[in-house]
C-alpha positions in Angstrom: 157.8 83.2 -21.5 159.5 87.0 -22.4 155.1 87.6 -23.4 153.9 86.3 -20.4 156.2 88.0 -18.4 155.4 91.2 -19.8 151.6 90.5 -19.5 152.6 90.0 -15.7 154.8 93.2 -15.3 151.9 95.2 -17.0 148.8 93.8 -14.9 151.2 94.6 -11.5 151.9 98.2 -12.3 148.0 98.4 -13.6 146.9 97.3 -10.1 149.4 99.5 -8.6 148.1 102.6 -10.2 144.4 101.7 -9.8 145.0 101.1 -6.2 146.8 104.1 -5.1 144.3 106.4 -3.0 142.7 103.0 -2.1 142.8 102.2 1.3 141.2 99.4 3.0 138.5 100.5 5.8 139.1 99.8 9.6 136.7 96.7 11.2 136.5 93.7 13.3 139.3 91.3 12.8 137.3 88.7 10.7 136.4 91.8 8.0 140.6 92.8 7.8 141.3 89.2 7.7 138.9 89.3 5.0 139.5 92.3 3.1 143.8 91.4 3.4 142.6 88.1 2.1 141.1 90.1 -0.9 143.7 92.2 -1.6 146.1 88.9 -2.1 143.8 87.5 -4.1 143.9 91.1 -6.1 147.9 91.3 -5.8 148.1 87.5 -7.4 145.5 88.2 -10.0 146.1 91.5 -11.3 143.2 93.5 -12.6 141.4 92.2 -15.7 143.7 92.9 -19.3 141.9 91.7 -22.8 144.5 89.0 -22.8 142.2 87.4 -19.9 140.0 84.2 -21.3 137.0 86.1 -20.2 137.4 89.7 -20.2 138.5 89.2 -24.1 135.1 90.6 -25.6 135.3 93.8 -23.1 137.6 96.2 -22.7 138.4 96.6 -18.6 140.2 99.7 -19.1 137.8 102.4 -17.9 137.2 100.1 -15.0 140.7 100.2 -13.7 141.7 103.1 -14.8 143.3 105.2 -12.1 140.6 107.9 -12.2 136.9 107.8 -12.9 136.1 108.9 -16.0 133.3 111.5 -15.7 129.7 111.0 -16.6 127.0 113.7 -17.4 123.9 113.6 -15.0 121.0 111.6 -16.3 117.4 113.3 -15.7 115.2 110.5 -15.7 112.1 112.2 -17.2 110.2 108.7 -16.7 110.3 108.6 -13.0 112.2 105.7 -10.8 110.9 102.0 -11.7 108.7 100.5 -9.2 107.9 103.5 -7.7 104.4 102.5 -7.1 105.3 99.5 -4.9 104.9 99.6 -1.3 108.8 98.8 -0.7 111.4 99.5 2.0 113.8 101.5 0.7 117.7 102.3 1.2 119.2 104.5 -0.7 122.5 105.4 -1.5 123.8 108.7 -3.1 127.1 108.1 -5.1 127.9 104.9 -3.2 127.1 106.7 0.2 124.1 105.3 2.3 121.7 108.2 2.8 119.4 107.5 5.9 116.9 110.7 4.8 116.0 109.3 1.9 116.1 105.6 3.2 113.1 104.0 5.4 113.4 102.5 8.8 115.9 99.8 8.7 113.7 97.6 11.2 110.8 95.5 9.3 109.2 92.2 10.3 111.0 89.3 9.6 114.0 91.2 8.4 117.4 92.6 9.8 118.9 95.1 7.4 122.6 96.9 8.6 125.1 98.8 7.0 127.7 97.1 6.0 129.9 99.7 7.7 128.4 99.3 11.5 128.4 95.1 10.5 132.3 94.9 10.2 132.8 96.4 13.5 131.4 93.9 15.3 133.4 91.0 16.5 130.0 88.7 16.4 128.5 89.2 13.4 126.5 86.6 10.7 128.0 88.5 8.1 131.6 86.7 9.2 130.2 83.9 7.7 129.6 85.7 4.2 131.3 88.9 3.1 133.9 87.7 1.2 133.4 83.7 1.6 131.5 83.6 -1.9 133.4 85.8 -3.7 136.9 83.9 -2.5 135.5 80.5 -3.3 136.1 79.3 -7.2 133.5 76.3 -7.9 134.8 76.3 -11.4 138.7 76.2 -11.5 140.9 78.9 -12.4 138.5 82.0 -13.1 139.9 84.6 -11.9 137.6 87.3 -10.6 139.8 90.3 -9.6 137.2 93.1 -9.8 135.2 91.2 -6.9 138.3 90.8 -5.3 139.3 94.4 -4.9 135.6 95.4 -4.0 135.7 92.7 -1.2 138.9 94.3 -0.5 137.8 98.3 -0.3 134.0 98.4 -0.4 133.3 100.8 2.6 129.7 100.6 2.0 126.6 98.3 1.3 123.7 96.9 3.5 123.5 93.5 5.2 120.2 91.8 5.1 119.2 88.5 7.0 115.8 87.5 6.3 114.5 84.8 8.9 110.7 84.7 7.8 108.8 85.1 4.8 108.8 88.9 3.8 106.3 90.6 2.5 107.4 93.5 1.2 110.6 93.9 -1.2 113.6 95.6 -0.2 114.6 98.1 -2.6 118.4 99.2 -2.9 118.2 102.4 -4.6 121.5 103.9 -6.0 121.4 108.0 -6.9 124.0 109.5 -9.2 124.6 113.2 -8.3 128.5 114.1 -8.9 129.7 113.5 -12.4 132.9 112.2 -11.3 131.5 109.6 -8.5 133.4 106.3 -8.1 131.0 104.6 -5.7 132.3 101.1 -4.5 129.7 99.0 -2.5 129.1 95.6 -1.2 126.2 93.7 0.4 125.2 90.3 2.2 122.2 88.9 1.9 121.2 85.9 4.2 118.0 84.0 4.0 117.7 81.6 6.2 115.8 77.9 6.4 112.2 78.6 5.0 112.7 82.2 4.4 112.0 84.2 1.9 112.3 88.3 0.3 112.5 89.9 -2.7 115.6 92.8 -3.5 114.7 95.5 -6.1 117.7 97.5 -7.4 117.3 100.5 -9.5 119.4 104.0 -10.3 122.4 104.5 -11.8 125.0 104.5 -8.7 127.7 106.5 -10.1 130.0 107.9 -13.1 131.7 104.5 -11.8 130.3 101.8 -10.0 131.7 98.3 -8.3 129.1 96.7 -6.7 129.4 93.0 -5.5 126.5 90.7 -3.7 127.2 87.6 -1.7 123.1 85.9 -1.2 123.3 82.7 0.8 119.8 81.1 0.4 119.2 78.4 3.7 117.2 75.2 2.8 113.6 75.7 1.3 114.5 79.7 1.2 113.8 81.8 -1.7 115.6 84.9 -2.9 113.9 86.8 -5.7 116.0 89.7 -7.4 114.7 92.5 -10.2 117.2 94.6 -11.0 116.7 97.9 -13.3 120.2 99.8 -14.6 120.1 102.8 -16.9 118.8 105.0 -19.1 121.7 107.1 -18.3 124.4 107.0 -21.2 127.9 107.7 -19.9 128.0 105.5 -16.5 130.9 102.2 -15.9 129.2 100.0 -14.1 131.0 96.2 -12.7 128.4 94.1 -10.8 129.1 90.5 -9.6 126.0 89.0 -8.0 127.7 85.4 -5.9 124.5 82.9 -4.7 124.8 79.6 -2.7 121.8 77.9 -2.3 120.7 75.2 0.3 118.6 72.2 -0.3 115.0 72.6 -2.1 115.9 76.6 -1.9 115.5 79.1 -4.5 117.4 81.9 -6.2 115.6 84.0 -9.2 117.5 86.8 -10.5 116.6 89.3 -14.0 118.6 92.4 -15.1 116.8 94.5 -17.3 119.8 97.0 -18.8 119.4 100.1 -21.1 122.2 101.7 -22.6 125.6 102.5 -20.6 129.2 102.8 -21.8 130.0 100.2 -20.4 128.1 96.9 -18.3 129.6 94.1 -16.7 127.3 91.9 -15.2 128.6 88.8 -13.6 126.6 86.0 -11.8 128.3 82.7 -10.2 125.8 80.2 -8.8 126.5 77.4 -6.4 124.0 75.2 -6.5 125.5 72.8 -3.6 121.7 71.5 -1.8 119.9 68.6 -3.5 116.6 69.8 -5.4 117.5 73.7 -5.7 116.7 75.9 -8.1 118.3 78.8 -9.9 117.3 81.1 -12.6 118.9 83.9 -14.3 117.5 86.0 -16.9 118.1 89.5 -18.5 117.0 91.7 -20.7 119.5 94.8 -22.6 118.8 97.4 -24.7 121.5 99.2 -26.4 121.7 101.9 -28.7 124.9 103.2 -30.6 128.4 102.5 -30.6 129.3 103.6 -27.5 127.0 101.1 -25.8 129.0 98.2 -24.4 127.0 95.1 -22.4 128.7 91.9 -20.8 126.5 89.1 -18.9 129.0 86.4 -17.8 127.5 83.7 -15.8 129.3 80.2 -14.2 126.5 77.9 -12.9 127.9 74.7 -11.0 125.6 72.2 -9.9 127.3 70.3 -7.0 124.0 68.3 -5.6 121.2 66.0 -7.0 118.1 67.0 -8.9 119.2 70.6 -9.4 117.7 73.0 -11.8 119.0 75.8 -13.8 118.0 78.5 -16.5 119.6 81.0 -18.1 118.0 83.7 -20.7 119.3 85.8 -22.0 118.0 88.6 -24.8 119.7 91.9 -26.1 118.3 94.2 -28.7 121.1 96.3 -30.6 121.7 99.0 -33.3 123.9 101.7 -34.3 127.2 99.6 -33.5 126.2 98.6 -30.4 127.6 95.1 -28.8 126.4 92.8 -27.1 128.2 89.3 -25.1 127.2 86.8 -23.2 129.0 84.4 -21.8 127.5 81.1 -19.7 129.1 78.0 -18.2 126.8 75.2 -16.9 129.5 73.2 -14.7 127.6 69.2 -13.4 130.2 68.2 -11.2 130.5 64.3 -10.6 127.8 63.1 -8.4 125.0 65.6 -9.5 122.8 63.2 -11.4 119.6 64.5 -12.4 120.2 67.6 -13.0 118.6 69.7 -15.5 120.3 72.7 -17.2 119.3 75.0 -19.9 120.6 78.1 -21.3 119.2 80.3 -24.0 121.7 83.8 -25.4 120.2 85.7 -28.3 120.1 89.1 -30.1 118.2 90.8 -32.1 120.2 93.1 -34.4 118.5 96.6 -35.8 121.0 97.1 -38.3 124.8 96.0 -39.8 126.8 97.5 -37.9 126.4 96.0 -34.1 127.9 93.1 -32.8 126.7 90.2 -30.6 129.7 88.0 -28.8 128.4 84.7 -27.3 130.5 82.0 -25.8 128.0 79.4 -24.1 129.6 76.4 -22.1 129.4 73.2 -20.4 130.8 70.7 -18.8 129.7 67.7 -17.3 130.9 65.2 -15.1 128.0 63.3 -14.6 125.6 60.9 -17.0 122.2 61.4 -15.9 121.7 64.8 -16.9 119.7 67.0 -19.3 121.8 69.9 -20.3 121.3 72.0 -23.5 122.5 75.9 -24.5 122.0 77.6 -27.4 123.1 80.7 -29.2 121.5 82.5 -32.2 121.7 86.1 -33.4 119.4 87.2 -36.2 117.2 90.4 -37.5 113.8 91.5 -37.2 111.8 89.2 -39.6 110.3 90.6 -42.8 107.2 88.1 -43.3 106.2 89.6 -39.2 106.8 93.0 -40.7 105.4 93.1 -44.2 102.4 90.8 -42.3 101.8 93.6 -39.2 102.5 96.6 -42.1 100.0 94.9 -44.3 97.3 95.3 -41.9 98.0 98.9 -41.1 100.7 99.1 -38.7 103.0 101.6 -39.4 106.4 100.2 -39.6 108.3 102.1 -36.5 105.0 100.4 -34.6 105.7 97.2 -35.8 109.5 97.3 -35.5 108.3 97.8 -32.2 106.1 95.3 -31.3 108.2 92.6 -32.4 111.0 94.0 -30.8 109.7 93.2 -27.5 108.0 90.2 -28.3 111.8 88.9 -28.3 112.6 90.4 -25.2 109.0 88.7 -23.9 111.3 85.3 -23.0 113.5 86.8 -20.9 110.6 89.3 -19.1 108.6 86.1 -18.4 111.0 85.1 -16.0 110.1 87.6 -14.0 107.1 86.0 -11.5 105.6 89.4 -10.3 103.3 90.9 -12.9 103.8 94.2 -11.4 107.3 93.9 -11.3 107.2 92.6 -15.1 104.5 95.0 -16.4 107.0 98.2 -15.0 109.5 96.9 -17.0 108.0 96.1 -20.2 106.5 99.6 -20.4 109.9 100.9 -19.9 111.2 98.9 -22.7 108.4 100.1 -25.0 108.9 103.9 -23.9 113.1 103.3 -24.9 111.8 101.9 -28.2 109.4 104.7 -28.6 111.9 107.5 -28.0 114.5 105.7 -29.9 112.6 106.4 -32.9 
């Protein structure tokens, strides 16, 4: 009891100090109500502490630290991904929207706002979203106090409603120009009945970033999501990506992450319409021991003849570490469903780590459910095979290299979308060497 007590003393003055210079932006009555919903939830919480069942593989600290810690600025010699793609973009420079450098926020079939002008309004669709997700806890006492003190003092973001099928992809871009940013941001994505778009994210955001999603995908609606972070070493970046998806409606999410201090990329899935379908995929790349990279996901199926994948691949030397951790949650009543989840590294030498804690839990007997962990080194039959035909061995470190990553890239349905990304992978390879 005197340990627990002391646990609870330190996560109150820890929230206290990160917190203070915080304050909570003005908006319509349903955003306060939502945001001094948030903050309770925060106050109750506390912030994360390596004592917490699943922030024990990462160290929050630099997250909640009081200040940001600074982080040089990263010239991307390669160019921004997808930069070839006819795309609507909105950008945002350290966690500010900049409408310069953004397109015109009107398209066909879409309506895109800033979060900012969205929470004034006392109608808005976004009452029925920012926050909802991100308060609601599917899988029982997880507590999620980073989202919480986003939802709580995130004075930025877009919200998107899609209400047709879109053709072109909305691409959030985030710019990092002041090495001591601390960019807090927040969107709301709505698809609605038989809708569909796609959201690219790509840039580094800040020397800190907290960015939280809330994507509520209507019946027979799909939401597809390709998401690029890094190469920039130094930047602290918390995600949390929420999803509730409607009957026969589709959510597609994959990450690909190079380098980083420090990545936490969370993902919680409701899957509460019968026949929906989720999958969630990524790809890191992490080289020394300063790289740190964290994919938690919670899936709960809640509805009949659901389908879920997770796959997830990380590539690691030089002391870098690597977690995952999954929960597949069948609630009673969800017969038929079908979940699988895949974690995996590939270690380059000794000295790196790879954490992996996959779960499930199931409450219901018709059901095919499988996960699986492995962790393992390049393999010397491929490599005395591809070196015995002439390959030079940095080439064929290569190639198999990202023939392991090739599981989780297949995920991805756009070629050009997928093709982008690979060649990035094989340039970080390349330069690593």
């Amino acid at each position: 009891m005197v340990a627990r007590a002391a646990l609870a003393k330190a996560k109150a003055d820890l929230t206290a100090d990160r917190l203070d210079g915080l304050t909570s932006p003005d908006g319509a009555a349903w955003a306060q109500r939502a945001r001094s919903e948030a903050l309770a939830r925060l106050t109750d919480m506390g912030l994360p502490h390596r004592r917490d069942e699943y922030w024990k593989y990462t160290d929050p600290s630099s997250l909640v630290a009081p200040v940001a810690p600074k982080a040089a600025l990263f010239d991307n010699d390669e160019g921004p991904a997808f930069d070839g793609v006819d795309r609507i973009k909105i950008v945002f420079v350290d966690g500010v929207f900049d409408a310069e450098s953004s397109s015109d926020l009107q398209a066909e079939g879409l309506e895109i706002e800033r979060l900012s002008e969205a929470t004034q309004r006392d109608i808005h669709w976004a009452k029925e979203l920012f926050g909802v997700l991100e308060a609601r806890n599917a899988q029982g006492a997880v507590p999620r106090p980073m989202s919480a003190m986003n939802t709580a003092f995130a004075e930025d973001g877009v919200c998107i409603r899609a209400f047709a099928k879109v053709e072109k992809p909305v691409n959030l871009i985030y710019l990092h120009k002041s090495e001591a940013s601390d960019a807090i941001l927040h969107h709301c994505v709505k698809v609605e009945a038989g809708a569909e778009v796609t959201l690219l994210e790509t840039g580094p955001a800040a020397a800190r970033f907290s960015k939280v999603m809330e994507v509520d995908v209507g019946d027979h609606g799909a939401f597809h999501h390709v998401r690029a972070q890094g190469r920039d070493h130094e930047r602290r970046a918390y995600t949390a990506q929420y999803g509730r998806l409607g009957e026969g409606s589709t959510y597609k999410s994959f990450t690909l992450t190079a380098n980083g201090v420090l990545t936490r990329n969370e993902t919680i899935i409701e899957l509460t319409g019968d026949d929906a379908v989720t999958h969630v995929a990524g790809a890191a790349v992490g080289d020394g021991k300063d790289f740190h990279h964290d994919d938690t996901v919670f899936i709960t199926h809640d509805a009949v003849g659901c389908e879920s994948r997770q796959v997830f691949k990380k590539v690691l030397r030089n002391g870098a570490v690597g977690v995952f951790q999954g929960k597949i949650l069948v609630q009673p009543g969800a017969q038929k469903t079908d979940g699988y989840q895949i974690s995996q590294s590939l270690l380059l030498d000794d000295d790196s780590q790879f954490l992996a804690k996959p779960e499930l839990e199931i409450y219901a007997d018709d059901v095919a459910c499988s996960h699986g962990s492995t962790s393992g080194a390049i393999s010397e039959e491929a490599l005395f095979y591809l070196k015995s035909r002439g390959v030079p061995h940095h080439e064929a470190t290569n190639l198999l290299t990202l023939a392991f990553l090739a599981e989780a890239l297949d995920e991805i349905e756009n070629q050009t979308y997928a093709v982008d990304l690979h060649e990035r992978l094989a340039n970080w390879l390349n330069r690593r060497n």
